[in-house]
N, C-alpha and C positions, 0 to 999 in steps of 0.2 A: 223682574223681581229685584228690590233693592239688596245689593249685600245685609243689609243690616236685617233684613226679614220684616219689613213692616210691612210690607204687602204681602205676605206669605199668609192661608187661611190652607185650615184643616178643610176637607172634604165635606165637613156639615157647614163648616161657615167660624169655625173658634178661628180665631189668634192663639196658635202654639206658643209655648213657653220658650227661654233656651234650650232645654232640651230636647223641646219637640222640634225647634226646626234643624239644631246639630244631625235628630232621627231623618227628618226631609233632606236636608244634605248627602249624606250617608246613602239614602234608595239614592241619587240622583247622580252620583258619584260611582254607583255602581250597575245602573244603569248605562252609564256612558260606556264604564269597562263593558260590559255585554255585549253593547252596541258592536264594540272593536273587533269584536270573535265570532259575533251571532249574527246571524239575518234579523233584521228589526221583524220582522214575522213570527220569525221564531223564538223569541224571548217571552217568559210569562212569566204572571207575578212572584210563585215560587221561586222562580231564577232570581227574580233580583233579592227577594227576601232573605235566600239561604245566602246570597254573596253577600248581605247585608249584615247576618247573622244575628237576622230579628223573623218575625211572622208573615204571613201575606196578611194577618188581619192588622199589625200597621202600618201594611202598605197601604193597604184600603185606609184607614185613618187620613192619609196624605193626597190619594191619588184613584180615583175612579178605577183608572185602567194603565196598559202600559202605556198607550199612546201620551196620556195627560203627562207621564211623566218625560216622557221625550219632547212632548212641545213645551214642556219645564225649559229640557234642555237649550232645545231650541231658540225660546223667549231668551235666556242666557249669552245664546250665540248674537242672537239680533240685537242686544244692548251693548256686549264687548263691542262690535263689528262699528257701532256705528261712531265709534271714535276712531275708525282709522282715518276717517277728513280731517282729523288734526293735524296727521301726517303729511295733507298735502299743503296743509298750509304753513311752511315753511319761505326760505330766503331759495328762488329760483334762478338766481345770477349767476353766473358764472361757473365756477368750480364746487359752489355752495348747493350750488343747484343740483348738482350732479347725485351729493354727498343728499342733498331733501328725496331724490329719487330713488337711491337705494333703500333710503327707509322710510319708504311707501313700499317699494317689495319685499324688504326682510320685515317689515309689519304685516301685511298681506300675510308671507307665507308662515310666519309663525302662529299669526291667529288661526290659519287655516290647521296646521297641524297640531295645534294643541284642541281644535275639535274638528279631529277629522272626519272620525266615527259621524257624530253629529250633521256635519257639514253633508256627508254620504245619504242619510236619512232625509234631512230636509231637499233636499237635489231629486231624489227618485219620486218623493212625495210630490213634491209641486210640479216634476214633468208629467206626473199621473194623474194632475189636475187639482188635488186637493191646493185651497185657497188660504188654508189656514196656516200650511208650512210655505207656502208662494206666498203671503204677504210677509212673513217672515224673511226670507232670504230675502226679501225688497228691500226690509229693513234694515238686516245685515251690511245691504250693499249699497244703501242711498248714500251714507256718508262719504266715504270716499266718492263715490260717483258723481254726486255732485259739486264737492271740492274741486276734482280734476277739470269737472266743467266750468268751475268760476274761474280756475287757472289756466282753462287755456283761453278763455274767452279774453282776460286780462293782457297773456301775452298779444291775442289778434289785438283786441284794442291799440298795444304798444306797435304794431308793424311787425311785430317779429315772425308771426302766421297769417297769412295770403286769406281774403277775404272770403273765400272758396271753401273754410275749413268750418266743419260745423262742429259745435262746440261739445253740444250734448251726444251727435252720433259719437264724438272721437272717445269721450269718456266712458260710453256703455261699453264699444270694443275694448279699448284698454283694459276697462275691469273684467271684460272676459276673460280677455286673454292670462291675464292674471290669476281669476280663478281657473282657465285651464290647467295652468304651468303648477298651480299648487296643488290639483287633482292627480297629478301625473308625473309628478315629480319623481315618484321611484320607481317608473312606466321610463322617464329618462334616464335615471340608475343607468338601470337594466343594460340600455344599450349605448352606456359611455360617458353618458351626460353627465358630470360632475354637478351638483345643487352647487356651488358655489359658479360654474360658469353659468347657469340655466341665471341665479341674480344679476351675472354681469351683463348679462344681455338683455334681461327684462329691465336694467337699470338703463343702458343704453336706450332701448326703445323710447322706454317712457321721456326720458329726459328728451333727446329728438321731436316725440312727438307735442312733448307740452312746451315746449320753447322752442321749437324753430330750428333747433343746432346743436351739433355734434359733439361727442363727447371728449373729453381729454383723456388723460392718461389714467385718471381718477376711477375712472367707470371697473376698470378690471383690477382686482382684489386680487394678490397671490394665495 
């Protein structure tokens, strides 16, 4: 869905007004908060309606069900998401480089926590086989994913990584690991793990693994 709502359609098929799609924002906004508190199971149209402090009849105006409005969200997530290959496409020399890999992980883990809730919904969905939130989180994750693989492929071109290294495997694990660290990031809290060390090492990592070499002083943030 474009910010601007031009691809936004009511449930019969209208094009909302501004006010109709400010109302479609609002369920969807408060849907997400739900999300963060509730079992996506256990969320119904009431819920979101009373947090809306509008009707469930215009919910329905918007939104079949609650699922259509999560894969609202979702759709949401996979458009942000796929602009974090911007991120890898930075200057990877040097000290510059180091500073391009931290923000690929402080992008990663910021888009991850600003829909976390979401992130949680689409994950349980697509390991439960549904295709509709699994093409989703593809989407989310092509960009970066693929970025990381034109950069490392780049570096192997230059000699910097051993002919041995494959380019697409090293970029699916990277971005797992990635989305593990931002799944569990306060799983690491818990037991010590400062988020500001959990970046310096995923900063280390990455830069290592997409250019061949080790970090400098740059890598760890006080």
């Amino acid at each position: 869905m474009s910010a601007a709502g031009e691809d936004v359609r009511a449930t019969d098929g209208r094009v909302p007004g501004r006010r109709g799609i400010a109302t479609r924002r609002r369920l969807l906004d408060c849907t997400a908060e739900l999300l963060a508190k509730t079992s996506y199971r256990d969320i119904k149209v009431i819920d979101i309606a009373r947090e809306a402090g509008t009707s469930p009849a215009t919910f329905y105006q918007y939104f079949a069900e609650v699922e259509q409005a999560v894969l609202g969200l979702a759709e949401e997530l996979a458009e942000e998401g796929a602009g974090l290959g911007d991120l890898v496409r930075g200057d990877w020399r040097g000290e510059r480089g180091v500073e391009t890999a931290r923000g690929v992980v402080e992008g990663f883990l910021d888009l991850y926590e600003r829909h976390r809730a979401v992130f949680r919904v689409v994950d349980l969905a697509a390991e439960e086989g549904d295709l509709r939130f699994r093409q989703l989180r593809t989407r989310a994750l092509s960009g970066i994913t693929r970025a990381l693989e034109e950069q490392i492929a780049t570096c192997q071109h230059e000699g910097r990584l051993g002919p041995d290294v494959d380019p697409t495997a090293t970029a699916f694990v990277l971005v797992s690991m990635l989305a593990h660290c931002a799944a569990h990031r306060y799983g690491f809290e818990f037991w010590g793990v400062r988020t500001a060390r959990t970046v310096d090492s995923l900063t280390r990592i990455l830069y290592w693994t997409v250019t061949g070499r080790k970090t400098g002083k740059t890598a760890t943030r006080k």
